[in-house]
KEKE-3310 file (N, C-alpha, C; in steps of 0.2 Angstrom, whole numbers, plus 5000, padded with zeros to 4 digits):
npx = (4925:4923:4931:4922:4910:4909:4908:4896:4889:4893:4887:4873:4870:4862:4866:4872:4872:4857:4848:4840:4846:4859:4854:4849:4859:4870:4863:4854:4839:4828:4815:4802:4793:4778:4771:4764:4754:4746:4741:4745:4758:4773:4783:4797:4803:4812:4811:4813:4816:4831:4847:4862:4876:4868:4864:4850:4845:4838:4834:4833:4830:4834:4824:4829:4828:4833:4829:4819:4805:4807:4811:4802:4790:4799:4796:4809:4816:4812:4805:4788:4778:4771:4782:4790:4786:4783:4798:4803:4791:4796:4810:4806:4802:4814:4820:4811:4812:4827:4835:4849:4849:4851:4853:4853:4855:4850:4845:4838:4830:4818:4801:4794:4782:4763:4755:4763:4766:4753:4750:4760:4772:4786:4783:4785:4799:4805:4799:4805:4820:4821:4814:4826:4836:4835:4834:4839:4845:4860:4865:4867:4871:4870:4879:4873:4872:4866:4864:4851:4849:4836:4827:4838:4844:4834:4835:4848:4852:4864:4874:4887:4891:4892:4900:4897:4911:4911:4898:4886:4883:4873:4866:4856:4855:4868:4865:4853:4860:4867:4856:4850:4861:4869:4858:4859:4857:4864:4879:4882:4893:4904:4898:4895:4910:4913:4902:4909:4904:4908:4915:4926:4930:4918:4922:4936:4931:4924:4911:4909:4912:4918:4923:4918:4927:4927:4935:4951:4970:4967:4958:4941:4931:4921:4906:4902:4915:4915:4902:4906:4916:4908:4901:4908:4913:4901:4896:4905:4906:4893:4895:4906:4898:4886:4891:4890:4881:4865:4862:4875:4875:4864:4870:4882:4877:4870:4879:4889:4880:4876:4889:4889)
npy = (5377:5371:5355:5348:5352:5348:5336:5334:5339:5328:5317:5319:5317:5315:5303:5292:5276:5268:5260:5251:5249:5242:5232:5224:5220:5214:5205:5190:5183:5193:5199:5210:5216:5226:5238:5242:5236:5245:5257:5261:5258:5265:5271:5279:5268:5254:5239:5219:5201:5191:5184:5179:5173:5162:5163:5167:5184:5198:5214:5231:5246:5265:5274:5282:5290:5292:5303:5317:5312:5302:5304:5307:5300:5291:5301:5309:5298:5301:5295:5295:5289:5279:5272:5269:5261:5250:5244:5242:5234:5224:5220:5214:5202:5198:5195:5186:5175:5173:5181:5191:5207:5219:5237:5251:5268:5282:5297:5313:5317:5311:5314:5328:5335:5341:5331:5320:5321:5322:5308:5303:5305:5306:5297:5285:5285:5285:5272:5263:5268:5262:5249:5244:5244:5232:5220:5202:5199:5200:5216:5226:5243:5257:5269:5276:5288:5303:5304:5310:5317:5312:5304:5298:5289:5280:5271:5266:5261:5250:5235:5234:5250:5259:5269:5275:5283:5294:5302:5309:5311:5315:5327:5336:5349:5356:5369:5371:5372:5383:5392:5392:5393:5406:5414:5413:5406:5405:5402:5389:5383:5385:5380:5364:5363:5363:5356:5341:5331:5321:5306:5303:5311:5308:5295:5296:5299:5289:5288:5281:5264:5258:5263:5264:5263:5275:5280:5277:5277:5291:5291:5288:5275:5262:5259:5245:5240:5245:5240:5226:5225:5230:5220:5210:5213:5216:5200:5199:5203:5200:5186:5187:5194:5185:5175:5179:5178:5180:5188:5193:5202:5213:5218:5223:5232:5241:5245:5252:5262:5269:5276:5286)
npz = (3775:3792:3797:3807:3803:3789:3792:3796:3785:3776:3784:3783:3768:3754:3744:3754:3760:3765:3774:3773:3760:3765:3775:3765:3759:3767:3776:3773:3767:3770:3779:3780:3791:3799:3808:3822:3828:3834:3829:3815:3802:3803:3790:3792:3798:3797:3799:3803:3800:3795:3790:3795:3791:3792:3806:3814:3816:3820:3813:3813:3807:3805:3790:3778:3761:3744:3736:3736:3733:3739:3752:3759:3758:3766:3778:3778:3787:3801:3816:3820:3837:3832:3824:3833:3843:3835:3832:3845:3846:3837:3845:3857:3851:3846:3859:3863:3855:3854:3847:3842:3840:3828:3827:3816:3815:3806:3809:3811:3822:3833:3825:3826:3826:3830:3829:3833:3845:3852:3851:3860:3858:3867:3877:3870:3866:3878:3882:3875:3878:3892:3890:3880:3889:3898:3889:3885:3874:3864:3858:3844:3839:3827:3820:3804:3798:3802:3821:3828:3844:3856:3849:3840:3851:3855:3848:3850:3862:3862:3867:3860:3853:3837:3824:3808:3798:3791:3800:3812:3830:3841:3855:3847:3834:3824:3820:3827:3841:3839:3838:3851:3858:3855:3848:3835:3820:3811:3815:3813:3810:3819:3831:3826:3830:3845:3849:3848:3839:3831:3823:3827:3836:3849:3849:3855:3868:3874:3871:3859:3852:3841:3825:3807:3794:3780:3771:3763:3765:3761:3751:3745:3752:3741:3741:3740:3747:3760:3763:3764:3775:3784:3786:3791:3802:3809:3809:3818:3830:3834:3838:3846:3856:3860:3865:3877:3894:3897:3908:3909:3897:3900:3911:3907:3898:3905:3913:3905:3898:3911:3914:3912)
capx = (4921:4927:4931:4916:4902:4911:4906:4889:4887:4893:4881:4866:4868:4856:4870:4874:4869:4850:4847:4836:4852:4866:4851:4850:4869:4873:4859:4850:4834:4825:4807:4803:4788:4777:4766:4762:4748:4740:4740:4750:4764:4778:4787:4801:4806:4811:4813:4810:4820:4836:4850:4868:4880:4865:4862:4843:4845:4835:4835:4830:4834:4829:4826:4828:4827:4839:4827:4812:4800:4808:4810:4793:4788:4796:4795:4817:4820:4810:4799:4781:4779:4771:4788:4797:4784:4787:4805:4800:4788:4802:4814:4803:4799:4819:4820:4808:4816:4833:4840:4852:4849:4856:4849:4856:4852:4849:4838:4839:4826:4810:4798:4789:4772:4758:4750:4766:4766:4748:4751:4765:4782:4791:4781:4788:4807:4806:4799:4811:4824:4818:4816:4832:4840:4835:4834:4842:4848:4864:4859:4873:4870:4877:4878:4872:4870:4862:4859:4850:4845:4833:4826:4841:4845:4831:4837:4854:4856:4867:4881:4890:4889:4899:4898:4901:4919:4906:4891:4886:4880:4872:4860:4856:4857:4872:4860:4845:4863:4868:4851:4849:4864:4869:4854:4861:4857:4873:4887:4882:4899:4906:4895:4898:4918:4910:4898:4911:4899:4911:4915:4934:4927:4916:4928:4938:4926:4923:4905:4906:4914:4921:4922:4919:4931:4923:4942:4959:4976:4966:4952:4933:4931:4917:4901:4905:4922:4911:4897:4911:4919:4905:4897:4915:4914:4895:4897:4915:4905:4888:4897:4907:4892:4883:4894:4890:4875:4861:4864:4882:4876:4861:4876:4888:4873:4867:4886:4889:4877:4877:4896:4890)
capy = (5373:5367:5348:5344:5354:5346:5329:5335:5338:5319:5313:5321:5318:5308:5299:5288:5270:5267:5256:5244:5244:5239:5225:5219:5218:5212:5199:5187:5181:5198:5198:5215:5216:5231:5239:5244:5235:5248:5264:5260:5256:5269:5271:5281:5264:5247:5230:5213:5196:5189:5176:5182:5167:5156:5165:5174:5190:5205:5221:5238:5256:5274:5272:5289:5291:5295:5308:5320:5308:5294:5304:5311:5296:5290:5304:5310:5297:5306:5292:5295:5287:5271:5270:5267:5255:5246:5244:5240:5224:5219:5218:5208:5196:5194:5193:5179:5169:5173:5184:5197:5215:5225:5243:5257:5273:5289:5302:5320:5315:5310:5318:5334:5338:5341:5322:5313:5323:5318:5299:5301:5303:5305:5292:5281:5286:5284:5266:5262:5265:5260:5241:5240:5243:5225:5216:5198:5195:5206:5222:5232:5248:5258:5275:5276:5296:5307:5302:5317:5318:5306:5301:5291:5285:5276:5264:5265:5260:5242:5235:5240:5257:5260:5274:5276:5289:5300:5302:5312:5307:5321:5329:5341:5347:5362:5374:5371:5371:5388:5396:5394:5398:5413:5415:5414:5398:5405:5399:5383:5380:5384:5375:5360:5361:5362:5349:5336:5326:5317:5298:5303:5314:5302:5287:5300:5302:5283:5288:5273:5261:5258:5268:5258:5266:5276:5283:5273:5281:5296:5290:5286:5267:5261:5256:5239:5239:5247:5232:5220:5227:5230:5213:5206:5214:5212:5195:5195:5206:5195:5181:5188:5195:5178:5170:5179:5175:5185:5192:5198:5208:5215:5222:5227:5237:5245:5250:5256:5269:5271:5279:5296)
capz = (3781:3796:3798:3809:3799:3783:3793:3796:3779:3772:3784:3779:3760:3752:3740:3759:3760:3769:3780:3768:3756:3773:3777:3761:3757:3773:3780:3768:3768:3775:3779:3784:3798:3796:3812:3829:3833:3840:3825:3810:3801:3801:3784:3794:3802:3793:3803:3802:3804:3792:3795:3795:3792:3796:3810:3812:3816:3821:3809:3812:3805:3801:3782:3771:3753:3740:3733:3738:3733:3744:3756:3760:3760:3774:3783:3781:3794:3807:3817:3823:3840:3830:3823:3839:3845:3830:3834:3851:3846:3836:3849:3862:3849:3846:3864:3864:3851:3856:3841:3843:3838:3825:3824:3810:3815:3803:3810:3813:3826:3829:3823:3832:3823:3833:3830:3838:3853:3852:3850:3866:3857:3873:3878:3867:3866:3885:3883:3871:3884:3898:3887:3880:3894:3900:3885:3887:3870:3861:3855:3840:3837:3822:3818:3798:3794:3806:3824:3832:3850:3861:3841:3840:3856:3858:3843:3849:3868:3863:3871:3857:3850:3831:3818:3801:3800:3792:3801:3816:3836:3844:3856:3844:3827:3825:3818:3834:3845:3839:3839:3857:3863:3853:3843:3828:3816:3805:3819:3815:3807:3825:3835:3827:3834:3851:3851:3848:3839:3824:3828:3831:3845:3853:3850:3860:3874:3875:3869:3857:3855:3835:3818:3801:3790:3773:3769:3765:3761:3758:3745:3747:3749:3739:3745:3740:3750:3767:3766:3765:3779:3789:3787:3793:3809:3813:3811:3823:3835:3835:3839:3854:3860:3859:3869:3885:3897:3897:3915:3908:3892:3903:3917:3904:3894:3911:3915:3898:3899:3919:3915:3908)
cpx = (4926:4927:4924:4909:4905:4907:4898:4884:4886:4885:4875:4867:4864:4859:4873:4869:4865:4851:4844:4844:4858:4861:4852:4856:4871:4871:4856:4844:4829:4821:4807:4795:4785:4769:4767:4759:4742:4738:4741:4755:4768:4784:4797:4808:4805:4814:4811:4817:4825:4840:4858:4873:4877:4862:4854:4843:4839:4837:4832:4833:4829:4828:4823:4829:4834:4838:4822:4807:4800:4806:4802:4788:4791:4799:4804:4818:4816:4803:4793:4782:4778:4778:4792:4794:4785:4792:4804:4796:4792:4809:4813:4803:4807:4821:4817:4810:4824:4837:4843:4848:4853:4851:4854:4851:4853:4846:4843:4835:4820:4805:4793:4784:4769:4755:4754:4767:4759:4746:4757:4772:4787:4792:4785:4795:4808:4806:4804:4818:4826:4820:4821:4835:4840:4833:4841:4845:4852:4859:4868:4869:4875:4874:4878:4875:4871:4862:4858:4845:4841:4830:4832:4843:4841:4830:4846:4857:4858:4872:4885:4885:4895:4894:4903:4908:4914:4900:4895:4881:4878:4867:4857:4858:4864:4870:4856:4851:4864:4862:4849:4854:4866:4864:4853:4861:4865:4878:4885:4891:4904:4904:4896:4906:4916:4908:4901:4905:4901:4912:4920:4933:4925:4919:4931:4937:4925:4915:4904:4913:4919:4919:4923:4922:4926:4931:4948:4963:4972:4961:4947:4933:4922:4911:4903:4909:4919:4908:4900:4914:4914:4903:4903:4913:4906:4894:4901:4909:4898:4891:4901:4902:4886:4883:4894:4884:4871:4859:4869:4878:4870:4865:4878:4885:4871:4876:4888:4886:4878:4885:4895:4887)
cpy = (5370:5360:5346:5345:5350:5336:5328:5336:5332:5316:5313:5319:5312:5304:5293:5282:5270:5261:5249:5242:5240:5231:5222:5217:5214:5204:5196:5184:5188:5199:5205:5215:5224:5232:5239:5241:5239:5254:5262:5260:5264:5267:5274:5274:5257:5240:5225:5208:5195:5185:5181:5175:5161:5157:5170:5179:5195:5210:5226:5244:5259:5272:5281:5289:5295:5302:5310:5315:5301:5298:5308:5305:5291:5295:5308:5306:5297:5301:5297:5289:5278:5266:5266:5262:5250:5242:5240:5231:5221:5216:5213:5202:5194:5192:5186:5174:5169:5174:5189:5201:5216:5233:5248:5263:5279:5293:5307:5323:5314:5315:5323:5338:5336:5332:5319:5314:5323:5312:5299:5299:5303:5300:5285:5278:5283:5277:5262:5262:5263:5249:5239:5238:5238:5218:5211:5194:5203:5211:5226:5237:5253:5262:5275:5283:5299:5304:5306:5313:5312:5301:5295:5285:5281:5272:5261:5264:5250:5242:5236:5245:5258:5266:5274:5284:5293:5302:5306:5308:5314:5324:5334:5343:5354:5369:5375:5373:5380:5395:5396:5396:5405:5413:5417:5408:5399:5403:5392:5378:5379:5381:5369:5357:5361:5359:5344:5329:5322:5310:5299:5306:5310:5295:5291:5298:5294:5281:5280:5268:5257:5262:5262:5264:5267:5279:5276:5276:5286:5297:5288:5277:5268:5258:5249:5236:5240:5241:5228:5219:5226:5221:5209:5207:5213:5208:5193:5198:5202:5188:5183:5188:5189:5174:5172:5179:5182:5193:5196:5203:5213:5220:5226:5234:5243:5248:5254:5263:5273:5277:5286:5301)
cpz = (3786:3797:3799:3804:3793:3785:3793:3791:3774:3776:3782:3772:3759:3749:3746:3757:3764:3772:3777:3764:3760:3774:3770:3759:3761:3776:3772:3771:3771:3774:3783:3787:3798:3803:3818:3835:3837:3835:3819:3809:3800:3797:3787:3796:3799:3800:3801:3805:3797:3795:3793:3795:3795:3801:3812:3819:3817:3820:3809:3811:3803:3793:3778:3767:3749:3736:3737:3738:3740:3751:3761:3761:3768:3779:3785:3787:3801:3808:3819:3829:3839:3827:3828:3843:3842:3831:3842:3850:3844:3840:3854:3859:3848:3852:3865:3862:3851:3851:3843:3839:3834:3825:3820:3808:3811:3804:3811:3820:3827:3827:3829:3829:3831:3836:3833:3843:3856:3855:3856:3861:3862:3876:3877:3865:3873:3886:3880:3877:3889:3897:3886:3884:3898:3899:3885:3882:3868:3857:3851:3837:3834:3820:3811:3792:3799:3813:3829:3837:3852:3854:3841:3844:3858:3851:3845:3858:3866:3868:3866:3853:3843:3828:3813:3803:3798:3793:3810:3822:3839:3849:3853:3837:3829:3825:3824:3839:3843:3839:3844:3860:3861:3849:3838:3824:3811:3809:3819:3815:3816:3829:3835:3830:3841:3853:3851:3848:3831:3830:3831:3836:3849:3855:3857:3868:3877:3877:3865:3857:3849:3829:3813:3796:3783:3770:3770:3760:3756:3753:3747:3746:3744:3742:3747:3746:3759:3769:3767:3773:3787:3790:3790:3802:3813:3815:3815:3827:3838:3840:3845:3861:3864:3864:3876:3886:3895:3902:3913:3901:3896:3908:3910:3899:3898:3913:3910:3897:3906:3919:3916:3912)
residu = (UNK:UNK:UNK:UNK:UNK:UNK:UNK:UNK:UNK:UNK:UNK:UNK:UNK:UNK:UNK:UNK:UNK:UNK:UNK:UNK:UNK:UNK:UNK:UNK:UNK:UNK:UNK:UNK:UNK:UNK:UNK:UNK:UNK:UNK:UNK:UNK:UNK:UNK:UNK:UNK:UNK:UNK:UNK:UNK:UNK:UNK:UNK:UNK:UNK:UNK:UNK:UNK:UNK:UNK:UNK:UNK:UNK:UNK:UNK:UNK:UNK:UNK:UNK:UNK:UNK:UNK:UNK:UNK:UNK:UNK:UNK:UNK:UNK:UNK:UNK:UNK:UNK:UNK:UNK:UNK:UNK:UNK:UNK:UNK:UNK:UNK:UNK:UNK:UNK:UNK:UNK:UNK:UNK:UNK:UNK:UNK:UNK:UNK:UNK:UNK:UNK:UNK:UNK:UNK:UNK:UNK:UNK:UNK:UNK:UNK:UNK:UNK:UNK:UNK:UNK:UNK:UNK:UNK:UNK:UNK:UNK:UNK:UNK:UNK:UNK:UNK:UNK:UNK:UNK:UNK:UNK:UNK:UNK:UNK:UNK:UNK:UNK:UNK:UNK:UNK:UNK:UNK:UNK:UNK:UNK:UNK:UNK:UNK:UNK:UNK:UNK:UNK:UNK:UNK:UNK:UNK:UNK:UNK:UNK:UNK:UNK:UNK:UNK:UNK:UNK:UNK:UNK:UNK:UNK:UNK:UNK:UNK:UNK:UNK:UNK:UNK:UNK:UNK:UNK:UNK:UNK:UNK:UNK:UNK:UNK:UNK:UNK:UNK:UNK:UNK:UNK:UNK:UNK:UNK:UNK:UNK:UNK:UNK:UNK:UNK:UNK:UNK:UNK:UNK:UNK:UNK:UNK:UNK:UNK:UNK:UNK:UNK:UNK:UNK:UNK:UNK:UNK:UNK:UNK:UNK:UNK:UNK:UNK:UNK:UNK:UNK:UNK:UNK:UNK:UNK:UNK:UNK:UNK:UNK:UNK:UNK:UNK:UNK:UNK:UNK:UNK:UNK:UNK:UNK:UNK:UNK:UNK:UNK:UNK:UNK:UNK:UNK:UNK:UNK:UNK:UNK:UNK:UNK:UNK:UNK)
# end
């Protein structure tokens, strides 16, 4: 396999850390908030509130399963538009209260059945964008798994952008990417080299903006050793973030994106 499809394999596995286990390792106190308001609750998407060294926090991720069973239940990841409003109510409300953002994105992307283009999934990706981008408290965003196409980007427009060293950022899956252009799902191995859609790529590219190491001197760190790690730097980069006005992480988030 090539390097990259080998990357697009880690992230997909079901043996990676979820998004409930990273919140609960990470924040304490976790009240998870469940609805729409308007449809129902989507199982695909977990949030609520938490405190971080004291601090309360706002938590949201893709949430997929370790098994079929899990994952079927929420949906592999892959929200319904209820999902992304979800994610959406909980943001406004840290707005109001004046909590930073974390989001921990794993999709493959949202979902495209019939019913969520029904219920306005574009709709909703769009609104998602449109909000974050002048939301007036920190927003971190962190690549977990998987993060396919407009599905992820409308949990992942922060002022920072990080990804796990093995996990994928993409418009596109490799497979979807080599069946359009050469209409062949078998090139997906080479597709992946093209898409430059590993982290060292996009670091690269000055797509995001940090890598949380899953490797040292050539060996798999440990879950354990990851969360450690990770919660070290949330808290360092919460706390930068924090300390600027609302006007400035508002610009720097609008420029951020505006680059590309």
């Amino acid at each position: 396999m090539s390097e990259a499809i080998e990357i697009v394999a880690l992230a997909r596995k079901t043996s990676r850390l979820t998004a409930l286990e990273i919140i609960e390792s990470i924040f304490e106190g976790f009240i998870e908030f469940h609805g729409d308001r308007s449809f129902r609750d989507d199982k695909a998407i977990v949030g609520g509130i938490a405190t971080l060294n004291g601090q309360p926090v706002t938590v949201i991720g893709n949430q997929k399963g370790h098994d079929l069973k899990e994952n079927i239940e929420r949906n592999f990841g892959s929200p319904h538009p209820e999902g992304y409003r979800k994610a959406l109510r909980l943001m406004k409300q840290a707005e109001k209260f004046k909590r930073p953002i974390v989001t921990l994105i794993n999709t493959s992307g949202a979902y495209c059945g019939v019913e969520a283009e029904e219920r306005g999934q574009g709709e909703a990706i769009a609104r998602n964008l449109v909000e974050m981008s002048q939301l007036k408290v920190p927003v971190l965003s962190i690549i977990i798994g998987e993060g396919g196409s407009g599905g992820a980007l409308a949990l992942a427009m922060g002022n920072q952008v990080w990804m796990m060293e093995h996990t994928m950022y993409s418009v596109l899956s490799p497979e979807g990417f080599s069946s359009i252009l050469w209409k062949d799902a078998s090139r997906s191995n080479e597709a992946a080299e093209i898409m430059k859609l590993t982290a060292q790529d996009l670091l690269g590219l000055d797509i995001i903006d940090q890598i949380i190491p899953e490797v040292q001197e050539g060996e798999l760190l440990t879950h354990d050793a990851i969360l450690i790690n990770l919660r070290k730097q949330i808290a360092k980069e919460l706390s930068n973030l924090s300390a600027k006005t609302p006007a400035e992480l508002v610009e720097e988030r609008y420029q951020r994106f505006r680059k590309y």
